[in-house]
C-alpha positions in Angstrom: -1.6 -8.9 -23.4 1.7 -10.2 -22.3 4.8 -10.9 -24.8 4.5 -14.1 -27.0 6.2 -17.0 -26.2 6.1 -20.3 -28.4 3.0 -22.2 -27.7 0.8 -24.8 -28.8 -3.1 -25.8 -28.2 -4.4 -29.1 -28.0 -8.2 -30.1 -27.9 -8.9 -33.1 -25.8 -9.7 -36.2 -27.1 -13.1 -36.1 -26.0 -13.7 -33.6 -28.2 -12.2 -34.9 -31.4 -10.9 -31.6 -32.4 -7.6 -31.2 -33.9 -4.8 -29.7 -32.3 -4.1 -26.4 -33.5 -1.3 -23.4 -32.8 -2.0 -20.9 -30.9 0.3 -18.0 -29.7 1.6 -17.6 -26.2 0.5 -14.6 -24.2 0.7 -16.6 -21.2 4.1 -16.3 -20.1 5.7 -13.0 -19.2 9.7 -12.0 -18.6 10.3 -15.7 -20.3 10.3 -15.1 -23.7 14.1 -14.5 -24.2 15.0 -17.6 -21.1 12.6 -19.8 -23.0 13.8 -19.7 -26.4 17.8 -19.7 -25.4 18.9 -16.4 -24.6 20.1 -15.3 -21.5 19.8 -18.7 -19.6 23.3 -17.9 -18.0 21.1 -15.2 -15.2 19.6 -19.0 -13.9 22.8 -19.7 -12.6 23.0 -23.3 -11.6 19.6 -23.9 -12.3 18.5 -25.8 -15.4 15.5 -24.7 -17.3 13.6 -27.4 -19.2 12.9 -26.1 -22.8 11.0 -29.4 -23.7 9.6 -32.7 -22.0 12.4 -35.1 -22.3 12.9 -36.5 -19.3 16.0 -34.9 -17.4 19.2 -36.8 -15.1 18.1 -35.6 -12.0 20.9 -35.7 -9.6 20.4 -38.2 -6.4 19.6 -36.2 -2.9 21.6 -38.7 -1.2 20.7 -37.8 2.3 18.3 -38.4 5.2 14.6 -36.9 4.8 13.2 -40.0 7.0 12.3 -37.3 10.1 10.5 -35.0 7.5 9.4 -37.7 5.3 7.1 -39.0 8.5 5.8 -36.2 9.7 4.6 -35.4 6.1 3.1 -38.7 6.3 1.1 -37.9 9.6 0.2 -34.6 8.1 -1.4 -36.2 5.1 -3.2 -38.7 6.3 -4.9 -36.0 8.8 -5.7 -34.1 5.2 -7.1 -37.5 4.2 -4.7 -38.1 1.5 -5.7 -41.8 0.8 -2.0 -42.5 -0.3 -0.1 -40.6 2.1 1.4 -43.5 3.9 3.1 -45.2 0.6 4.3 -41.6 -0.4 5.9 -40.8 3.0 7.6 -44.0 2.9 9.5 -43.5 -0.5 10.0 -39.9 0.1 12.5 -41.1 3.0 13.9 -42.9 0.6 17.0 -41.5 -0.9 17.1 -42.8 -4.4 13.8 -41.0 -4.9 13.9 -38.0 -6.4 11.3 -34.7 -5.7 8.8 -33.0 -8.3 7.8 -29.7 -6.4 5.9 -27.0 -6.5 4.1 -24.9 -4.7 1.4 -22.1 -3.8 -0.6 -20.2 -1.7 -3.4 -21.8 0.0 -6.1 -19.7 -2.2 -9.7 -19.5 -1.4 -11.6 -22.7 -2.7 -8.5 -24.8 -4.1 -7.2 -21.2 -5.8 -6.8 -20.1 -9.0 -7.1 -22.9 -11.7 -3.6 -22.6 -11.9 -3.0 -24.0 -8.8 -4.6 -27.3 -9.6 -2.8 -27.5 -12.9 0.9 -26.8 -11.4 -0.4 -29.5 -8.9 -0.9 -32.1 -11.5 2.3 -30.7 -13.3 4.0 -32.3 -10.6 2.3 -35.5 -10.5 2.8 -36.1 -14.6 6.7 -35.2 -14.5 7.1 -37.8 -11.5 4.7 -40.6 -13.0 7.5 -39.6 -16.6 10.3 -40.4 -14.4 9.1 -43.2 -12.8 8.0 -44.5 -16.0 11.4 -44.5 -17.3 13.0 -46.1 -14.3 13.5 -43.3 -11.8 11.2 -43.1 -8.5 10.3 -40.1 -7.7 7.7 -38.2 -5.5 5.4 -35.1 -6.2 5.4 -32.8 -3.7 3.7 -29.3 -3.3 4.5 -26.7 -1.0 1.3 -24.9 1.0 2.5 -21.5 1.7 1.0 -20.9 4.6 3.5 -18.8 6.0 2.4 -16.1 3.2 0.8 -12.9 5.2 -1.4 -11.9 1.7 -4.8 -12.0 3.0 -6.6 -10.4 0.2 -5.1 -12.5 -2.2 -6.1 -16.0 -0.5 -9.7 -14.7 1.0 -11.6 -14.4 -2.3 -12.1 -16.5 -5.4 -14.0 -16.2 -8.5 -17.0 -17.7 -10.6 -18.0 -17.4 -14.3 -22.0 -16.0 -13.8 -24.4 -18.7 -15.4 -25.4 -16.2 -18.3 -22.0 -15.3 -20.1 -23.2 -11.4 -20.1 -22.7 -11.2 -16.7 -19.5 -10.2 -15.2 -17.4 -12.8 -13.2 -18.6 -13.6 -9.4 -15.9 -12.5 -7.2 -16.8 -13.6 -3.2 -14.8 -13.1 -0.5 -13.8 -13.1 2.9 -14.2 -9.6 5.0 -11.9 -7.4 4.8 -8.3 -7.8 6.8 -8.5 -7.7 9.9 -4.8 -8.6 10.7 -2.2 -7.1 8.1 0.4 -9.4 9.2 -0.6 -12.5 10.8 0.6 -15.7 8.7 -2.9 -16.7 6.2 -2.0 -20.0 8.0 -2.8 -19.1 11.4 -6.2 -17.6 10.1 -9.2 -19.6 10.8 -12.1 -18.9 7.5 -14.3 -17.9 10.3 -18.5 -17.9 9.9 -18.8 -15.3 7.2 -17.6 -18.3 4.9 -20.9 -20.1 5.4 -22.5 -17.1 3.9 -20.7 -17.3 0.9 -21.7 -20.7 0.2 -25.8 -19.5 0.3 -24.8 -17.1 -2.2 -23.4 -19.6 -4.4 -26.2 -22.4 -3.9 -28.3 -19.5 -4.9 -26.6 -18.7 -8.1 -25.4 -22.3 -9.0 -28.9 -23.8 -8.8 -28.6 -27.0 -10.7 -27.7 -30.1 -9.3 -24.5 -31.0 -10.2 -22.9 -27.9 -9.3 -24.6 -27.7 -6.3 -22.9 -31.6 -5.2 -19.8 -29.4 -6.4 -20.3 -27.2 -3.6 -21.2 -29.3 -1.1 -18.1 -31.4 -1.4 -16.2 -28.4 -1.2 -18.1 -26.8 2.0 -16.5 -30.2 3.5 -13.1 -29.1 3.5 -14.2 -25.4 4.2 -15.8 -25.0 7.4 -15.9 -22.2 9.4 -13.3 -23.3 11.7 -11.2 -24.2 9.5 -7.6 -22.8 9.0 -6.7 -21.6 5.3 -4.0 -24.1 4.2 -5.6 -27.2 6.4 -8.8 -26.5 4.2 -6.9 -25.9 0.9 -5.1 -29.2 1.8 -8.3 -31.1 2.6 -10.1 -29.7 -0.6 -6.9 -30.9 -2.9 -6.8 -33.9 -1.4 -10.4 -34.7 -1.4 -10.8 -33.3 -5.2 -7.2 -35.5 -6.3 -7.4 -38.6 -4.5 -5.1 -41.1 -4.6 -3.0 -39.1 -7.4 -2.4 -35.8 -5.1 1.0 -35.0 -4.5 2.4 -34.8 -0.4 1.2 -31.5 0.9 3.9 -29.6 2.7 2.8 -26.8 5.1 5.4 -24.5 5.3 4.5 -23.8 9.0 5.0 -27.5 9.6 7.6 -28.3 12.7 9.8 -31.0 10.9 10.0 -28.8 8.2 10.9 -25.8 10.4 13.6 -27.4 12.5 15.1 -29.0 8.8 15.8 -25.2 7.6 17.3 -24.1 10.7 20.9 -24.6 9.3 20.0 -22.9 6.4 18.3 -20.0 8.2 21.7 -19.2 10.6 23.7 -19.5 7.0 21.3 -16.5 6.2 22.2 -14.6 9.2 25.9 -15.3 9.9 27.2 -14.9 6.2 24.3 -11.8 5.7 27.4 -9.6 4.1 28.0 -12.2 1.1 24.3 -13.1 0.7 23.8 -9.3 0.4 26.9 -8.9 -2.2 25.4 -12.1 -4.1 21.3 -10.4 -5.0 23.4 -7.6 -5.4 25.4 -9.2 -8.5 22.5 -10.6 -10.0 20.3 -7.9 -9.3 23.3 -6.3 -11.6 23.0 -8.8 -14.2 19.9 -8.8 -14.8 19.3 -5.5 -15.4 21.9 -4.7 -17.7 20.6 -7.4 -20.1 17.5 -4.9 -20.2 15.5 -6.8 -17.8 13.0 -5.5 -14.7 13.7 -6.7 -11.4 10.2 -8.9 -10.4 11.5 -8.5 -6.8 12.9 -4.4 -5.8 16.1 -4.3 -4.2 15.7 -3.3 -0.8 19.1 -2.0 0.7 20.1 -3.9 4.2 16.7 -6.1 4.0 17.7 -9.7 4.6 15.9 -12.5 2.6 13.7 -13.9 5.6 11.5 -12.8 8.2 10.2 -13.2 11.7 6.8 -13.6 13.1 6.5 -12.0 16.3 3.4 -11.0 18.0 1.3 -12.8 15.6 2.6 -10.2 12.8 5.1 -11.2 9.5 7.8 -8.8 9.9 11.1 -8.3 7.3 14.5 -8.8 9.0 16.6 -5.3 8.4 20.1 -5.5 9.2 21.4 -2.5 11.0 25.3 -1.8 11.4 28.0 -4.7 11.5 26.2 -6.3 13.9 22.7 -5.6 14.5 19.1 -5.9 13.2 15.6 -4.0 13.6 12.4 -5.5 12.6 10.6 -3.5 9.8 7.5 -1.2 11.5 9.7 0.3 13.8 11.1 -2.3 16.0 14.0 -1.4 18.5 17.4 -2.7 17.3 18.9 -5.7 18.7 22.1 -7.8 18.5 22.6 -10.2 15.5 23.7 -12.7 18.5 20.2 -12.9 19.9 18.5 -13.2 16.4 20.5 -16.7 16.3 19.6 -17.5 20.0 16.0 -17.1 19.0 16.7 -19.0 15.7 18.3 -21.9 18.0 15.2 -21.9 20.7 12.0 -21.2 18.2 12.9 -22.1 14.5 9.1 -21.7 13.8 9.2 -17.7 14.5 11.4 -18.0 10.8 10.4 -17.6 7.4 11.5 -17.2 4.2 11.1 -14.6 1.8 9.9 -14.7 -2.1 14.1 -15.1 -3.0 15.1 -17.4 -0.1 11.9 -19.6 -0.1 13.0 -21.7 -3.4 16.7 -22.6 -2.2 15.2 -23.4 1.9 12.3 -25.6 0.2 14.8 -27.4 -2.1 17.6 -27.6 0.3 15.7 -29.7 2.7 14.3 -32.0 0.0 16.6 -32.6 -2.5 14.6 -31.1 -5.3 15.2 -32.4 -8.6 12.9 -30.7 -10.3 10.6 -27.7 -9.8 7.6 -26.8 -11.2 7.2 -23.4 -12.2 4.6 -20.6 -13.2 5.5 -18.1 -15.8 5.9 -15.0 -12.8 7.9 -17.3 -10.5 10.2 -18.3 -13.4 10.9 -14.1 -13.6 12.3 -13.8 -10.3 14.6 -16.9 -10.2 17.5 -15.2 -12.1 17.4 -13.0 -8.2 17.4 -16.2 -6.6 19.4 -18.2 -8.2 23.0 -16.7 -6.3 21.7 -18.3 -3.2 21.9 -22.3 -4.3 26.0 -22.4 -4.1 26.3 -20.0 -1.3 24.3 -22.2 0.8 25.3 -25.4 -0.9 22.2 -26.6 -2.3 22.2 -28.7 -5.3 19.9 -26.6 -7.6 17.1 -28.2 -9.5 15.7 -28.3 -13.1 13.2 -26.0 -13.6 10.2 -26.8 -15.6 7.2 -24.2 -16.7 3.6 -25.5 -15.6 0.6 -26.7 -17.4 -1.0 -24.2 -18.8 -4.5 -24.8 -20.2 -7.9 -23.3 -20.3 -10.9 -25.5 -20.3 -14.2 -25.9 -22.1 -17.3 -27.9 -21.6 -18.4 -30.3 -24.8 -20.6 -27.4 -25.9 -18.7 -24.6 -26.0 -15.6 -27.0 -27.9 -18.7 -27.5 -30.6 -19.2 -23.7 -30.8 -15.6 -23.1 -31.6 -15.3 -25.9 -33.7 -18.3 -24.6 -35.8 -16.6 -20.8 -35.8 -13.7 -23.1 -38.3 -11.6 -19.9 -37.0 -8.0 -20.3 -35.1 -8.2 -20.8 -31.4 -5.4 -17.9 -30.7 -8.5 -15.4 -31.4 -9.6 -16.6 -27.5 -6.6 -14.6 -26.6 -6.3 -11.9 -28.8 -7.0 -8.1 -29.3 -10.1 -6.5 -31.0 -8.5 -5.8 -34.1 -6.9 -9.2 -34.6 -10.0 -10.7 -34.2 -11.7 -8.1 -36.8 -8.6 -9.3 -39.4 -9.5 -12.7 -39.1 -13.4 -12.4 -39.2 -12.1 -10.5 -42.5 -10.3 -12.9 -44.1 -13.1 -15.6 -43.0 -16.2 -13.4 -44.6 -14.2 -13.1 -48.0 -13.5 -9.1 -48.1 -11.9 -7.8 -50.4 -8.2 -7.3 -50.0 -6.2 -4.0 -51.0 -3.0 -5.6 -51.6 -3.4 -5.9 -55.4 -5.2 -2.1 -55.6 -1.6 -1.1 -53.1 0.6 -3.0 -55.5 -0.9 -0.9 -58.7 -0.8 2.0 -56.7 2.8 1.9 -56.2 3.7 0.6 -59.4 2.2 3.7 -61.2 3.3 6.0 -59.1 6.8 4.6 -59.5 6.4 5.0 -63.5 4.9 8.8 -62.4 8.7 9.3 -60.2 10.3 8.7 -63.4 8.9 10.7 -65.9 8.4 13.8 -62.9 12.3 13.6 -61.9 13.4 13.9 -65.7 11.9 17.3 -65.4 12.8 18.5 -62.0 14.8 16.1 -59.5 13.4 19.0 -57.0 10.1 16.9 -57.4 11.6 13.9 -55.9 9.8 15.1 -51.8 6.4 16.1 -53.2 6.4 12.7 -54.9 7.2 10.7 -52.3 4.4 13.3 -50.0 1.7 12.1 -52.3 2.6 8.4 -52.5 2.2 8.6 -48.7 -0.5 10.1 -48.4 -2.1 8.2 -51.1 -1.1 4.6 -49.2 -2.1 6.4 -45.9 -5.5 6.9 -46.9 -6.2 3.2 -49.0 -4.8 2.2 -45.3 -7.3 3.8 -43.8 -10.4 2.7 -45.4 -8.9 -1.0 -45.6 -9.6 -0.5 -41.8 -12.9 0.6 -42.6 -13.3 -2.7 -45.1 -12.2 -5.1 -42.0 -13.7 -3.6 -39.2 -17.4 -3.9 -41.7 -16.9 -7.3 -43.0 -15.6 -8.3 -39.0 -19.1 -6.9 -37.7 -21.2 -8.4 -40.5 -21.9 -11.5 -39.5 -23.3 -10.6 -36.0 -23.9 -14.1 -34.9 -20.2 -15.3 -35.6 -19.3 -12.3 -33.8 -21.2 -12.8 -31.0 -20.5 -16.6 -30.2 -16.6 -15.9 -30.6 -17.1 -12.4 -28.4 -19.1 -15.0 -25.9 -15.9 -17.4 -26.1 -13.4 -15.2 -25.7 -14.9 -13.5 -22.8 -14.8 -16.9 -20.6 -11.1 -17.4 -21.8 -10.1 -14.2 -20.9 -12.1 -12.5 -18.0 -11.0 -9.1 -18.2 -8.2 -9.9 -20.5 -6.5 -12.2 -18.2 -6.6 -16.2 -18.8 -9.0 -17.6 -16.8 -6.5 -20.1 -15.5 -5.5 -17.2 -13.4 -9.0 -15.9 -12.5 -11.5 -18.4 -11.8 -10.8 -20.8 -8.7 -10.9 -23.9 -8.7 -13.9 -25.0 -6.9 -15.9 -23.3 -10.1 -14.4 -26.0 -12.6 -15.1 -28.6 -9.7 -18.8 -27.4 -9.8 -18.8 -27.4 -13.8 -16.6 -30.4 -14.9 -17.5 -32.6 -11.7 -15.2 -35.2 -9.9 -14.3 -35.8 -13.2 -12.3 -32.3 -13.5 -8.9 -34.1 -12.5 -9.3 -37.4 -14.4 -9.7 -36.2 -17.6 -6.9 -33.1 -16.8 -4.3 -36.3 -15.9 -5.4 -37.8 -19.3 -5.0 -34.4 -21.6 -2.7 -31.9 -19.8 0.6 -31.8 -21.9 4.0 -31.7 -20.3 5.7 -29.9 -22.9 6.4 -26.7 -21.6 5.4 -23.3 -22.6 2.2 -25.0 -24.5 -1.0 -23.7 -23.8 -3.7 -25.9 -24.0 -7.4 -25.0 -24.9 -9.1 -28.6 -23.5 -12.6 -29.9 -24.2 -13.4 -31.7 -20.7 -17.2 -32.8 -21.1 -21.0 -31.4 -21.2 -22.2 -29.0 -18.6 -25.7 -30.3 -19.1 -27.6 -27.7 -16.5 -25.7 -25.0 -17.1 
């Protein structure tokens, strides 16, 4: 698993289960950032260590053009609010909760939903203490990972089974923006495999609400858009599609900042790049020497800008150089051929909305530090940032069966032989610590009395202490790995539990989609997520959200 940070569970209300601690695993490369240390790599930007509410700065300038073609957009999503959002995202006072993903397969990953509604509790916190603000999340459409958007998965009906992974065909474009991708007809075929599977009625409503929004002619972020706002409602943030005009021609300046100052955004990744490694820290995003941080779609295909000499440019897979001059004259005719890349993305995105505060996933808050150069060399205000809900979720019965376990929720996360140490202590076996203690106590009246004779004695002593401890170690293993596989039952159910938690060994916030806790949970899934999920960041929340009666 992945280094601890400090993190709490909470049960839901629902199920009248206590809150309880459980370890973080969740949260790589933030340990150190989260608990103090090394926040000077972020730069300007401002990590959130708690929920208090933070003085966001006021954008101050015009987003009325962007703000209404976000509006059109949304209401063609069928965003039931999108007209009253729109209209106070032009505002200026307002200030912008954003974050962002790419438009996965069936609404995504869970953890798309829950950054989603991260973004909707931290504005509702503002705007309950006297600040408006707006939730906005970005659809990043522009994002040429096919695989990773074309498949989701399902937890089988019998928890013995290994998850349902379904997905698209295979990539038949490399390169081509997922946005520009219809789903095509193969999608109906996944929806008869999972009416087949999912035979009850509930989850079968589940899938038919989500076939509405994913049709075979539809494009992947207009159907992730639909889905979200559809499942949401009236509480869904603004959807931005990166690919959107307004929101092209609004990055232009930012874009030719990119290109004509290419020689001090280059020294600036450089310097953090630097910084970061020599506080013992991997880069999340490899330098590439002379690659610039955006890229151009031509053809249909994503390709990475490379600079070449003082004043030219080739596009990666063997494009013929050209002049830098007619990169900008492209740049001034067809802003829509640019894009950003994983470090410029952030400061483009917040420079055209203000951002006051950004929420953040544990990997996205790793490559920030590589980023974070680019906010004052392009002016941009730079935002808070905030890590995401993170939660996973259980259905009334399942919250019963741990319950009943009366062991510590972090064993849904942890290894084999943690678990076996705490089955252990819970069976009553016996403990070696007072037979160690005796141990050592004789042997240190033995060192004594053997060292008066011969100090020459003092190695083979201290060989047969060792080995004595080594091997009253050894079958103390023995002792917890019996009384952990005694009660077969306990074992079993928390085996049973842990394996939904942690498909694989990965959380299943970031491995089942979606659409399979629509199915499970119902329309209900986002109601009682809004009335549970904890803003505090770097908790982990294990939630009770209802019955799954057919299941």
């Amino acid at each position: 698993m992945e280094n601890p940070t400090d993190v709490i569970v909470n049960a839901s209300s629902s199920s009248a289960t206590r809150p309880t601690d459980l370890p973080a695993r969740l949260a790589p490369h933030l340990a150190a950032w989260h608990s103090g240390n090394d926040l000077d790599l972020l730069g300007e930007l401002r990590l959130l260590r708690d929920a208090s509410i933070p003085t966001l700065p006021e954008p101050g300038f015009d987003r009325s053009t962007i703000a209404a073609a976000l509006g059109v957009a949304n209401r063609g999503y069928g965003h039931p609010d999108a007209d009253r959002l729109a209209k106070k995202l032009a505002d200026p006072t307002t200030r912008v909760v954003i974050t962002g993903q790419q438009p996965g397969l069936f609404g995504g990953p869970l953890y798309s939903l829950l950054k989603m509604l991260g973004t909707v509790l931290w504005a509702d916190a503002l705007e309950a203490a006297g600040t408006p603000a707006v939730a906005l999340f970005w659809v990043a459409t522009e994002d040429h990972d096919y695989t990773e958007v074309s498949a989701a998965t399902f937890w089988p009906p019998k928890s013995d089974n290994e998850p349902l992974r379904v997905s698209l065909p295979a990539d038949p474009d490399g390169m081509e923006p997922v946005g520009n991708r219809p789903l095509g007809i193969q999608i109906e075929a996944i929806f008869e495999e999972l009416r087949e599977v999912y035979g009850w009625p509930s989850f079968q409503a589940g899938l038919e609400e989500i076939a509405q929004s994913y049709g075979a002619e539809a494009h992947f972020g207009e159907a992730f858009c639909r889905y979200a706002a559809s499942l949401v409602g009236a509480r869904a943030p603004l959807f931005v599609d990166a690919q959107l005009p307004a929101v092209k021609k609004a990055q232009a300046p930012y874009f030719r900042q990119l290109i004509e100052r290419r020689g001090e955004v280059a020294t600036a990744l450089a310097g953090a790049e630097e910084a970061i490694v020599g506080r013992g820290y991997d880069l999340q995003v490899r330098p590439q020497p002379d690659a610039a941080p955006l890229m151009l779609v031509r053809d249909r295909e994503r390709r990475r800008v490379v600079w070449s000499g003082e004043d030219g440019y080739v596009l990666r897979g063997g494009d013929e150089e050209r002049p830098v001059a007619e990169l900008l004259e492209e740049l001034e005719s067809d802003p829509a051929a640019f894009t950003p890349n994983v470090l410029s993305r952030p400061v483009l995105q917040d420079a055209i909305f203000g951002t006051g505060l950004q929420v953040l996933g544990p990997g996205e808050m790793s490559y920030f530090a590589q980023a974070a150069p680019l906010y004052p060399l392009l002016g941009v205000t730079a935002p808070s940032l905030v890590l995401r809900p993170q939660a996973l979720l259980f259905d009334a019965r399942q919250g019963r069966q741990l319950e009943g376990l009366a062991l510590p929720p972090d064993l849904l996360l942890a290894d084999d032989d943690a678990v076996d140490h705490a089955l252990a202590a819970a069976s009553g076996a016996p403990s070696i610590a007072p037979v160690e203690t005796a141990i050592e106590g004789a042997m240190e009246v033995l060192r004594t009395s053997a060292l008066a004779l011969d100090p020459n004695l003092e190695r083979p002593w201290e060989k047969t202490r060792d080995q004595m401890l080594g091997a009253l170690g050894k079958f103390s293993e023995r002792i917890t790995r019996a009384a952990g596989h005694r009660d077969q039952v306990t074992r079993g159910r928390l085996d049973g539990l842990r394996a939904y938690a942690a498909p694989g060994g990965v959380p299943h916030e970031r491995v089942l989609c979606t659409g399979y806790f629509h199915g499970r949970f119902g329309r209900g899934l986002v109601s009682q997520l809004l009335g549970t999920l904890s803003r505090q960041p770097g908790r982990v929340q294990v939630l009770t959200l209802g019955e799954d009666e057919d299941a």
